[in-house]
N, C-alpha and C positions, 0 to 999 in steps of 0.2 A: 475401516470401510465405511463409508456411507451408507445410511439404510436406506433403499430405497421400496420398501412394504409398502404395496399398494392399499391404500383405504377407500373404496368406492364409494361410500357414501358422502366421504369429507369431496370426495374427488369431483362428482359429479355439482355443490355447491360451487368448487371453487374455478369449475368453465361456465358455469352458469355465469358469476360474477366476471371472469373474464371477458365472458361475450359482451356485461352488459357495458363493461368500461373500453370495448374494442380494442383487446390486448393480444396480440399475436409476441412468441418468446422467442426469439433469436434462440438460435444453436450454437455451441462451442463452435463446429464448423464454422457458423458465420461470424463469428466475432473475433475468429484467426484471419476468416477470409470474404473481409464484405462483398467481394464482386458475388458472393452469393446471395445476398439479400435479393429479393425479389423486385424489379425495375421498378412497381408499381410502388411499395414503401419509399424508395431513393425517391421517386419525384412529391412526393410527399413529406419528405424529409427536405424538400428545399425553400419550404415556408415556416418551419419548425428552429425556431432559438436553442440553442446546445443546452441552455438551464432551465427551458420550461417542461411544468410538469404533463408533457405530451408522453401516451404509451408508447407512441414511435420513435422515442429516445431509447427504449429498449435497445436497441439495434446502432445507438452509439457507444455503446458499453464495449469500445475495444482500441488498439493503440495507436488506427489508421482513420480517423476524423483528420479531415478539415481543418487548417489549424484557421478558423474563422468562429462566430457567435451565433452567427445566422447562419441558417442557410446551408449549412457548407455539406458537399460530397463526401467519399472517402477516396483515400489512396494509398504512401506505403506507410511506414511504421513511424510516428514523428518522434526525433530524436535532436541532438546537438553533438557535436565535440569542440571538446574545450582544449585552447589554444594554450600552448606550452607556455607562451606568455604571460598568460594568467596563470598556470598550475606549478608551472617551478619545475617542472619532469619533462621527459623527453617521452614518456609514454604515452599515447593516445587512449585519453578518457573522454569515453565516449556514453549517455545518457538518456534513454528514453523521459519522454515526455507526458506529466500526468495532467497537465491544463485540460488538456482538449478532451476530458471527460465530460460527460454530466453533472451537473456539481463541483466543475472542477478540481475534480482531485480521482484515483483511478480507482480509491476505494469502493467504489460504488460499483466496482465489479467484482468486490469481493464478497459485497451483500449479497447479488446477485448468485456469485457461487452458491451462499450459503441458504438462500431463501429458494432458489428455483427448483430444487429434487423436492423439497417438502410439498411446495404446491403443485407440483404437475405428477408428482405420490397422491397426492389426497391428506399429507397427513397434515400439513397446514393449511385451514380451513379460513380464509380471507376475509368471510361474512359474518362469523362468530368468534376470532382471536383476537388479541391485540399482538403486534409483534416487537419483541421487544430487543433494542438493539444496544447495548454495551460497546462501548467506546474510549478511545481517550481524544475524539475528534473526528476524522473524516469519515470511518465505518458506519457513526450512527446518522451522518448526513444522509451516507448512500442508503442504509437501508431505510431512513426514513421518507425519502425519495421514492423506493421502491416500494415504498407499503401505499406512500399516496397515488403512484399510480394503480395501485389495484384497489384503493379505494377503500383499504383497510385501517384501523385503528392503531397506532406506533406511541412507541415508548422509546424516546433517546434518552440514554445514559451516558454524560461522560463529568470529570471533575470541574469544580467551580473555577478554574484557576486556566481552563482555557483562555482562545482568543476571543474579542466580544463580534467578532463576523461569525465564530459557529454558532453561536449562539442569537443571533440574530436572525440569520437564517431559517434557521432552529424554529423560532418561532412562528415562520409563514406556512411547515411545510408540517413539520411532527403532531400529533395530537398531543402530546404529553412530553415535556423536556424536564429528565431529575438531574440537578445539578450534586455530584457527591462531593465528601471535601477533598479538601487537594489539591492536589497539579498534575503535569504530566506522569509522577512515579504512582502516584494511589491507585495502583491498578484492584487490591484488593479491595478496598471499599468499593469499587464498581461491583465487583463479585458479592459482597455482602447486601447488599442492595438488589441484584439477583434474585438471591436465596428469597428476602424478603419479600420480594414478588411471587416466586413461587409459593411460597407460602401462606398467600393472602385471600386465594380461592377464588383471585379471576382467571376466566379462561383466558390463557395466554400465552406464546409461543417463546421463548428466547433464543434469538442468534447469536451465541456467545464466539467471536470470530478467534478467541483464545485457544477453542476447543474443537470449532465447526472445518470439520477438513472439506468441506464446500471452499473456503478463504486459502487453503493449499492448494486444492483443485483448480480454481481461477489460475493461479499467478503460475502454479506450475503449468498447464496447458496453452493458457494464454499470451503470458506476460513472458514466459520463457522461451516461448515459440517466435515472439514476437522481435526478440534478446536476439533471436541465431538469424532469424531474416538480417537486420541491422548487419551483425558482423560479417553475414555472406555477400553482404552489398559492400560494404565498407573494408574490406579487410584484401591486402594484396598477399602473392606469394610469395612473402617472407616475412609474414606478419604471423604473429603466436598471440593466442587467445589467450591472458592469463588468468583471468577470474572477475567474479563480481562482489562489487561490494555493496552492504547495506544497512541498514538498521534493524536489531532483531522486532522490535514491535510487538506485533500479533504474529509473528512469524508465517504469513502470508507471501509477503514480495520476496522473501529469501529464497521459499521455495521453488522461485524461478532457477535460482542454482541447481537444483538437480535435475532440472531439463536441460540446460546450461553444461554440465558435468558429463550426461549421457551424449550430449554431442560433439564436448572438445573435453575426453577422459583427463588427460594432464591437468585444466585449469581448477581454479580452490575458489572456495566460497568463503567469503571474509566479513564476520559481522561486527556491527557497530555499535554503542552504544554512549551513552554519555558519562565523562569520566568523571561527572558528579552521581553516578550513581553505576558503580561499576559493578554489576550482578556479577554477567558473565564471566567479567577480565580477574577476580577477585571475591568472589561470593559476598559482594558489596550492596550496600543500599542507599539510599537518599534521596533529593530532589534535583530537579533540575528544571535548564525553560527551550528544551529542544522539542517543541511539541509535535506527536505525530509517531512516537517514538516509544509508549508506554511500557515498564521493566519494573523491575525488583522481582520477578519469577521469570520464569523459565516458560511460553507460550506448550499447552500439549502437542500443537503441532509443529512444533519444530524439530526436522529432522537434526538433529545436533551432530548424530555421526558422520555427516556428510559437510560440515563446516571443520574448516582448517584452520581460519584464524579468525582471534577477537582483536576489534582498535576500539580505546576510546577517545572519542571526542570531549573534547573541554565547549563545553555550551558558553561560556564567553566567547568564545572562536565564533563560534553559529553566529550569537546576535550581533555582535558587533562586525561581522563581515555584512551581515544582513542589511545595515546602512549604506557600507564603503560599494553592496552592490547595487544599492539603489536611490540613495542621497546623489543627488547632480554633482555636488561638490566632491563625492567617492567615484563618480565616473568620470569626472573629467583627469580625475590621479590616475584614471586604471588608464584610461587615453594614452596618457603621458608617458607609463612605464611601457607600453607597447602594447598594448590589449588594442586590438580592432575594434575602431568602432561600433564596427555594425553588430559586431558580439556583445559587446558593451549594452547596447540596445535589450538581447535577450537576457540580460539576467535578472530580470525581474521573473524568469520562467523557474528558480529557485526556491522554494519556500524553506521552511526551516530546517527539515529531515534531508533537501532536496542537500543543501549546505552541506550538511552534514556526511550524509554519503560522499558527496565530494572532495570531501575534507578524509574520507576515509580514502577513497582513491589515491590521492596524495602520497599520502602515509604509504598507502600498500606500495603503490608507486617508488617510491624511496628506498622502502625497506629488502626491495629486490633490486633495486638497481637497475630497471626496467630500461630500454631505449627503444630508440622511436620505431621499432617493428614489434613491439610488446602493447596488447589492445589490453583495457582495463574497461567492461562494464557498469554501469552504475543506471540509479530511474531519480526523476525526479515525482516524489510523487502529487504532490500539488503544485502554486505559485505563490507570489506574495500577494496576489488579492488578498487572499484570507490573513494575512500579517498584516494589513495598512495600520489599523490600529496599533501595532506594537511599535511601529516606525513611528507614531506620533506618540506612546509615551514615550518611548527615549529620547525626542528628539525635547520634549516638554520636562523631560526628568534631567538631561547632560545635557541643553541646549544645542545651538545649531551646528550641524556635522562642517569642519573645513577643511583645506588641504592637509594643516599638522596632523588632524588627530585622522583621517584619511589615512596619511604616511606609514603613521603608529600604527595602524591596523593593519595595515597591508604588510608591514616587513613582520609583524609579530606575531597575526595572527593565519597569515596565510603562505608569502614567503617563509615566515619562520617554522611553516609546519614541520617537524622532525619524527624520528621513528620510536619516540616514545611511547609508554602504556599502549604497548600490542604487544600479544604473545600466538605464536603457531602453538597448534593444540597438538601434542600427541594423542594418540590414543586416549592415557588414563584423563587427558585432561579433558575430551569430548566426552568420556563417561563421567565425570566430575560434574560437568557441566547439565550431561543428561540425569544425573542424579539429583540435580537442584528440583525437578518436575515433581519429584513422590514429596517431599514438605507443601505443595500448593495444591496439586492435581487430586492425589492420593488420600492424605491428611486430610483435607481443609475439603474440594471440590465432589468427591463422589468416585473418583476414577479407581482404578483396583488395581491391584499388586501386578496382574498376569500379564495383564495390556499394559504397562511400565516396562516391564520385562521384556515383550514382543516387541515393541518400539524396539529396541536394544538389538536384543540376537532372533526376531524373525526374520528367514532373508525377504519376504515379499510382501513384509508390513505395508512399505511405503509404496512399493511398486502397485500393490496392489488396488489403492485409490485412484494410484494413477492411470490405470488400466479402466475405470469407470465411465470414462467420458463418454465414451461411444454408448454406452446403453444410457446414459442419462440422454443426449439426443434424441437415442431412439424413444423416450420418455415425451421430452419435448414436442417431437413432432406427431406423436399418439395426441397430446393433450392437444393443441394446436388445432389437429383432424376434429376432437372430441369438439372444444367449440366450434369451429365452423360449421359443425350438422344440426347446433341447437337453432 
């Protein structure tokens, strides 16, 4: 559960700081359902850029923006389906969209989850903490985002082996950017760097999104909800929901599968990882350059018992499609094999994870044998803005992309996707999997035996966060009341 303990005296600081930076906080409601924003924020939102640090981007932190930079309204849920021409399957895999975030990328509403109960609590104090945000890329963009719109003091953390756009970025918006070593798999050195924060005797808050079931709470209420609008629009009567797939991560966007699950019982939640670093698939470790995607443990909030199957992705897959989707030379091959144009156009909506998942779709796709009345969900959860840099070392490191090696790519790496390294979980092997958590959580992080255990066989563990939405709201709109009468 969330704590949601009110502290009055932190509380009454941080609507004072509110009022003085004109921050009204969207509600769960409204970021399922913007026609509830209030008309007077929308006409105000129509002079406001999607990336600037305006409080009234608050209120774009949800799946139904504008797919525009400027200006733009809201409407339904932005998504794509990808054309069997492209995927090899007869199944429709179909995709949410995370461009049209804040920051472009949807993390930034997972910050959100996980920073808004504390301050509309009281118990993170905006005027006196720094807030520090652990990452392995988009999370500490968002909550570094969200600490400057409240005007507060941020700490991003993620490894030195990012891409150089977060890190650029980075530097216009955070107070503070620690690069740890590494790459995408060093999740624990971000953790130890942590500790060493905590231990340093500044006041300071951490949103560890590993552990903060705020980052489940978003994607389950939000992003899942936002999953079953899609397929209620998209889906005919003789079409079967079979599942989503994704990257385990922070185990944040997965958790849209079990709102997913609660509304089509039958379909499976399928996560993903990279087969250079196969935790899940094989109690495996290493490195990899699927970034977006941080492993070698087990996230505390991942419900594990409600995932059915693991695929791994080969990260050469990733980048080297990552050209064929966006070098001229790789679209004009996709042209040729039959891929529509005008799709062609959107695959730059893609970023590396985005790949990836869809590259897992594929697989799952294949390994059922799926036809064209069987729907496959997936997100993308950024684009390749934040890749350009990778596209120009490869292109600087193997020279210029052409039709041959275009060809190569497409029959091997994406045509030749097959149903390798994936396994359905039975049972022992979802507790296999949930048992990876006590070596990180337990061990190493702070967490305790009893709450490892209730994860397991509590039946209202997970139900039970999820049942929080509504009083965090009713939190919301108390704080909201609270500054408007300063």
């Amino acid at each position: 559960m969330i704590d949601l303990t009110i502290m009055e005296d932190r509380l009454v600081r941080a609507a004072k700081r509110a009022k003085e930076r004109g921050i009204i906080i969207p509600t769960y409601a409204q970021m399922k359902n913007p026609s509830l924003i209030p008309d007077s924020i929308k006409e105000k939102l129509a002079k406001v850029g999607l990336w600037d640090v305006d409080p009234l981007n608050l209120f774009r932190i949800t799946w139904k923006n504008e797919p525009v930079e400027t200006g733009g309204g809201f409407g339904g849920v932005n998504y794509i389906e990808f054309p069997s021409s492209l995927t090899g399957t007869k199944a429709r895999i179909i995709a949410v969209v995370g461009k049209w975030f804040p920051t472009g990328a949807h993390k930034v509403g997972a910050a959100f989850g996980c920073l808004v109960p504390r301050l509309v609590t009281g118990q993170f104090d905006p005027t006196t903490q720094k807030a520090v945000w652990p990452s392995t890329g988009n999370y500490c963009r968002g909550g570094a985002y969200d600490s400057a719109l409240l005007g507060c003091e941020s700490i991003a953390i993620l490894p030195e082996g990012m891409s150089k756009e977060r890190f650029d970025w980075l530097e216009k918006i955070a107070g503070e950017t620690i690069k740890t070593p590494g790459s995408e798999s060093n999740v624990k050195e971000i953790f130890d760097k942590c500790w060493e924060l905590r231990n340093s005797g500044e006041d300071l808050m951490i949103f560890n999104q590993f552990d903060e079931f705020g980052n489940y709470m978003w994607h389950y209420e939000v992003t899942g909800r936002a999953m079953v609008e899609v397929l209620e629009q998209v889906m005919g009567p003789n079409d079967t929901f079979r599942g989503l797939t994704s990257a385990t991560g922070s185990a944040g966007t997965i958790a849209s599968g079990d709102f997913l699950k609660q509304a089509f019982p039958t379909s499976m939640v399928v996560a993903s990882e990279a087969l250079q670093c196969p935790t899940l698939l094989m109690n495996g470790f290493g490195e990899h350059r699927i970034e977006g995607i941080g492993d070698k443990h087990v996230p505390w909030v991942h419900n594990t018992k409600n995932t059915d199957m693991v695929v791994a992705i080969d990260d050469n897959a990733v980048v080297n499609i990552s050209r064929l989707f966006n070098e001229p030379e790789g679209r004009k091959y996709l042209v040729k094999q039959g891929v529509p144009a005008e799709f062609v156009e959107k695959l730059d909506l893609l970023g590396f994870s985005g790949i990836s998942n869809v590259l897992t779709a594929i697989k799952f796709a294949k390994y059922f044998e799926m036809g064209e009345n069987d729907v496959v969900m997936t997100m993308l959860t950024d684009s390749m803005d934040l890749y350009q840099s990778r596209l120009k070392e490869m292109h600087e490191e193997y020279g210029a992309y052409n039709e041959v090696t275009a060809a190569a790519d497409h029959a091997r790496y994406l045509a030749g996707q097959d149903t390798a390294n994936m396994l359905e979980l039975r049972y022992p092997d979802k507790k296999r999997v949930h048992n990876l958590k006590y070596y990180t959580w337990v061990e190493q992080q702070g967490k305790t035996y009893e709450e490892i255990q209730q994860q397991w066989y509590k039946p209202d563990y997970w139900t039970g966060v999820q049942n929080q939405v509504e009083e965090i709201d009713e939190l919301i709109v108390a704080f909201n009341e609270r500054v408007a009468k300063l």
